[in-house]
C-alpha positions in Angstrom: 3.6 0.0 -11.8 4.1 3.7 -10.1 7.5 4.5 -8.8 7.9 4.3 -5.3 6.4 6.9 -3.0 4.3 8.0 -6.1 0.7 7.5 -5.6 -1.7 4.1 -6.3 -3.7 4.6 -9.6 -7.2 3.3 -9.1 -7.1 -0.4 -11.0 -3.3 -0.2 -11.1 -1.9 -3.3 -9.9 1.6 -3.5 -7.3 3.0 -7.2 -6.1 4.6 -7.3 -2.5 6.0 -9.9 -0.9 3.8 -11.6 2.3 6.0 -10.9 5.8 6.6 -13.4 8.0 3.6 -12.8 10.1 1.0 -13.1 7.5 1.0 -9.6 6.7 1.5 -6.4 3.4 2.0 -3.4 4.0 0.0 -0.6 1.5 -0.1 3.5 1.8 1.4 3.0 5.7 -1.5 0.5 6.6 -1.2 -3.0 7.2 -3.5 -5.5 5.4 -3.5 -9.4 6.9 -3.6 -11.6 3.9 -2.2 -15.3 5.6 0.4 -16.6 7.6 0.6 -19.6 5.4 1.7 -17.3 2.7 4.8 -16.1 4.3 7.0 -15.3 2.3 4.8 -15.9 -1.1 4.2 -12.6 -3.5 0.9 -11.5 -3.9 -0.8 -9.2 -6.3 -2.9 -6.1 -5.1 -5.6 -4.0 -7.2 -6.9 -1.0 -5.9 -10.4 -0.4 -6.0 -11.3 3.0 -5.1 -14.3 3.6 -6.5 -15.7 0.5 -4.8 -12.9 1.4 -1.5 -11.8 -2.0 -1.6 -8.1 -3.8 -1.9 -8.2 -7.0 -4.2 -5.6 -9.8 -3.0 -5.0 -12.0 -5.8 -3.1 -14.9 -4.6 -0.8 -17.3 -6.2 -3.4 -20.3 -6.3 -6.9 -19.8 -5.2 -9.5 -17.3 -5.5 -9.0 -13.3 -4.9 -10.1 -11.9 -1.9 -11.6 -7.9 -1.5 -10.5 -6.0 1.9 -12.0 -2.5 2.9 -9.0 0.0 2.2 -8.7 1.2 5.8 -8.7 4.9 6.1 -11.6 5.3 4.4 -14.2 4.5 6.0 -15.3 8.0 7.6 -13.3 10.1 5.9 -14.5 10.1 2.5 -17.8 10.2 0.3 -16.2 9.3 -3.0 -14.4 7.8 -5.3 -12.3 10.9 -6.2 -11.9 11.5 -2.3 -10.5 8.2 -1.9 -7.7 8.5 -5.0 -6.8 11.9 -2.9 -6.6 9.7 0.6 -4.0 7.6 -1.2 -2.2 10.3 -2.8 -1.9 12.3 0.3 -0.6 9.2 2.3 1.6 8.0 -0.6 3.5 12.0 0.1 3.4 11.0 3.5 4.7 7.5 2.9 7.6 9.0 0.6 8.6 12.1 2.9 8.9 9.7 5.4 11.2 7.5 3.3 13.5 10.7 2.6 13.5 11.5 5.8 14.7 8.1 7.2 17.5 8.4 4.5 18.6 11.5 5.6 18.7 10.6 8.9 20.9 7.5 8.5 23.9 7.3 10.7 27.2 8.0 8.8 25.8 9.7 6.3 26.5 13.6 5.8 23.2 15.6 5.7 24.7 18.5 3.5 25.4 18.1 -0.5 
């Protein structure tokens, strides 16, 4: 499984946990996989080469959504893996920043 903020390797697999609303959260975009599975962790493949995000559930059949972001922006395979590694650097400057930013915490070494 990549490290966090580290970019989604096309066929890797990541679990995240379903959020109260029915919703996962993958490269800063939010994918709605079920209310009723609140709570639940689900498994997510990426499919670049066919732009699509596989939702394999804890009972019941996988599911395929369009990766969002995608669908003008890029022509290929390799241009999608680039999408998601760009906004996987976005996704982990934004992290760093948020933890520098913390209150109470000293911003110099």
């Amino acid at each position: 499984m990549p490290m966090p903020g580290a970019p989604f390797v096309d066929g890797e697999h990541v679990v995240h946990q379903v959020n109260r609303h029915g919703f996962v959260k993958v490269d800063l975009r939010t994918y709605d996989i079920s209310s009723k599975l609140a709570g639940q962790l689900v498994t997510l493949r990426i499919h670049a080469s066919e732009r699509c995000l596989q939702v394999v559930y804890p009972q019941g059949n996988p599911r395929l959504l369009p990766l969002k972001g995608l669908d003008q922006r890029s022509s290929s395979s390799q241009d999608s893996v680039e999408l998601m590694q760009q906004e996987a650097s976005t996704r982990a400057s934004l992290a760093w920043q948020k933890r520098r930013t913390r209150p109470g915490r000293s911003s110099s070494p």
